[in-house]
LOTINU-148832 format. One line per 5 residues: number of its first residue (from 1); their letters; for each residue x, y, z of C-alpha. Coordinates in steps of 0.02 Angstrom, whole numbers, m for minus. Example, Ala and Ser with C-alpha at 12.3 -4.5 7.8 and 13.67 -1.06 7.14 Angstrom:
<rs>
1	AS	615/m225/390  684/m53/357 $
</rs>
This chain:
<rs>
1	XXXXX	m824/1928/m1425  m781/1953/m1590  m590/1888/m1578  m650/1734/m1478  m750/1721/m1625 $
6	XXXXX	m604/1732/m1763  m476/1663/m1642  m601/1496/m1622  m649/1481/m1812  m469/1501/m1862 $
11	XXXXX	m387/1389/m1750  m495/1257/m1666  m650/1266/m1800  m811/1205/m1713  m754/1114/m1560 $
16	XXXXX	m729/1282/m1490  m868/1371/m1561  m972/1266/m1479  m898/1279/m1310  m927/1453/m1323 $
21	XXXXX	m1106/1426/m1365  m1134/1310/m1228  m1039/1450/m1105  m1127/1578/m1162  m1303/1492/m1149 $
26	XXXXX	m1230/1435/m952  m1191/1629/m917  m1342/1696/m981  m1477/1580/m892  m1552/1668/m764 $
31	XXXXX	m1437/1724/m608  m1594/1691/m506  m1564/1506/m529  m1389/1484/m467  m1357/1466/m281 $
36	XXXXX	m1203/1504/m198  m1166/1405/m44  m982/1402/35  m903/1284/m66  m999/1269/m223 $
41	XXXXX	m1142/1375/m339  m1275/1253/m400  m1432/1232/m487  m1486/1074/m417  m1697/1050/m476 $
46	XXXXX	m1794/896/m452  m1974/827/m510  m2051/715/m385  m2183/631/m367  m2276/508/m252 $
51	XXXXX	m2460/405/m230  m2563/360/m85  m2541/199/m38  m2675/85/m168  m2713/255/m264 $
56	XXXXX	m2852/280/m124  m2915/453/m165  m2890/520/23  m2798/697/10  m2954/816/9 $
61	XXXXX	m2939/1004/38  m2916/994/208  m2779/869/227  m2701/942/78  m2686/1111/147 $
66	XXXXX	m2588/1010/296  m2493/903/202  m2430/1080/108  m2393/1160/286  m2301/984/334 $
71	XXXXX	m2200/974/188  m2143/1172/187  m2102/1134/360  m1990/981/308  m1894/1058/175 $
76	XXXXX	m1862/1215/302  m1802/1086/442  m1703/984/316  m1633/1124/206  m1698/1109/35 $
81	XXXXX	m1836/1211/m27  m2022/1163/m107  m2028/1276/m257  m2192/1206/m330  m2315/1079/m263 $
86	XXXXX	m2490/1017/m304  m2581/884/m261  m2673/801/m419  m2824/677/m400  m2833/695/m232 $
91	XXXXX	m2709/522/m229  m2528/588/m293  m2430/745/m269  m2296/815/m376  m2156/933/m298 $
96	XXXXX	m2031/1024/m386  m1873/1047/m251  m1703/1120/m255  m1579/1053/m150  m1390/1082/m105 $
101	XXXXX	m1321/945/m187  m1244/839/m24  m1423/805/8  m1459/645/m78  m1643/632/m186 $
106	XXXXX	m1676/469/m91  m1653/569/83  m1762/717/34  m1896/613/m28  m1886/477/120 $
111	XXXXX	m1902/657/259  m2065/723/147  m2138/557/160  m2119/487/323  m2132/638/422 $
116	XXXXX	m2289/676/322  m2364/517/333  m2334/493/505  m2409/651/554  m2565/647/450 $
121	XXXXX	m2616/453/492  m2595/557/678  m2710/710/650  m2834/623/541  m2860/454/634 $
126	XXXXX	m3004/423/492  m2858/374/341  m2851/204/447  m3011/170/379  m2964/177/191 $
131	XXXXX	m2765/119/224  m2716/m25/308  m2582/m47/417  m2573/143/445  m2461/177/310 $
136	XXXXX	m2503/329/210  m2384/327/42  m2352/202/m75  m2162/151/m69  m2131/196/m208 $
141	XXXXX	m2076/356/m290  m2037/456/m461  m1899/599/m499  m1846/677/m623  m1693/780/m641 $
146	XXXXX	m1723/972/m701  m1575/1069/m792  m1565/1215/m898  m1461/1151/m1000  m1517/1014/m1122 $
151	XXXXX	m1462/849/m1122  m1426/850/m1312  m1310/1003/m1275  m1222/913/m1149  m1197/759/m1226 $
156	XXXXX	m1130/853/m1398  m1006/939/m1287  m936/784/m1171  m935/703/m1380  m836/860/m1445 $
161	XXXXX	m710/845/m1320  m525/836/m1368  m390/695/m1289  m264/785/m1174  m125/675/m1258 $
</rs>
């Protein structure tokens, strides 16, 4: 480490000193995080979130705990995984997934929500009442990338790069 250190301020100054920063703090995050798969080793996180259709507050305790079961189920079937989920306000949920990255966001969060949906307007026939046209979720959705490596980092180092000329 130390003649990376002299060899980088001597010959490339900073431009390489940071690389070596930014590889260092990629090397040193947690192992845990990384997954190998067969043709690639990823750390792919997302922060979604989703709301009853008109914010009705229908997701008590008892068709949360199914809508948990449903969605653990899902992300088995489907092969991501549900790291962290809550449901807030008893109209929204939030999910934090990790996925292999040839599954798209837009297909992981269209499986959670229609299969869910779908099956809960089925075993509780009394969310007809409060939604109309049977439709559980709003169409809508949030997410939010997750990294472990900050944006600012990343965009210093893409800045810092030299031309290949």
């Amino acid at each position: 480490m130390i003649f990376l250190k002299l060899y980088v301020t001597q010959k490339f100054g900073l431009l390489i000193e940071f690389f070596a920063v930014l590889w260092y703090t990629i090397c040193s995050m947690s192992k845990t995080n990384l997954i190998h798969a067969r043709t690639c080793v990823y750390n792919v996180n997302y922060h979604i979130v989703w709301s009853v259709k008109y914010r009705r507050k229908v997701l008590n305790s008892t068709i949360e705990k199914r809508l948990k079961e449903i969605l653990l189920d899902v992300a088995k079937e489907k092969g991501f995984t549900i790291v962290e989920m809550e449901v807030s306000e008893m109209d929204h949920i939030h999910l934090f997934v990790t996925s292999h990255p040839k599954l798209s966001i837009s297909y992981i969060v269209k499986m959670m929500k229609g299969i869910s949906g779908r099956l809960l307007m089925r075993e509780y026939p009394a969310l007809k009442e409060k939604l109309w046209k049977g439709e559980l979720w709003n169409p809508s959705y949030y997410v939010e990338t997750i990294g472990s490596v900050s944006e600012e980092n990343i965009n210093r180092y893409i800045q810092n790069q030299e031309k290949g000329e």
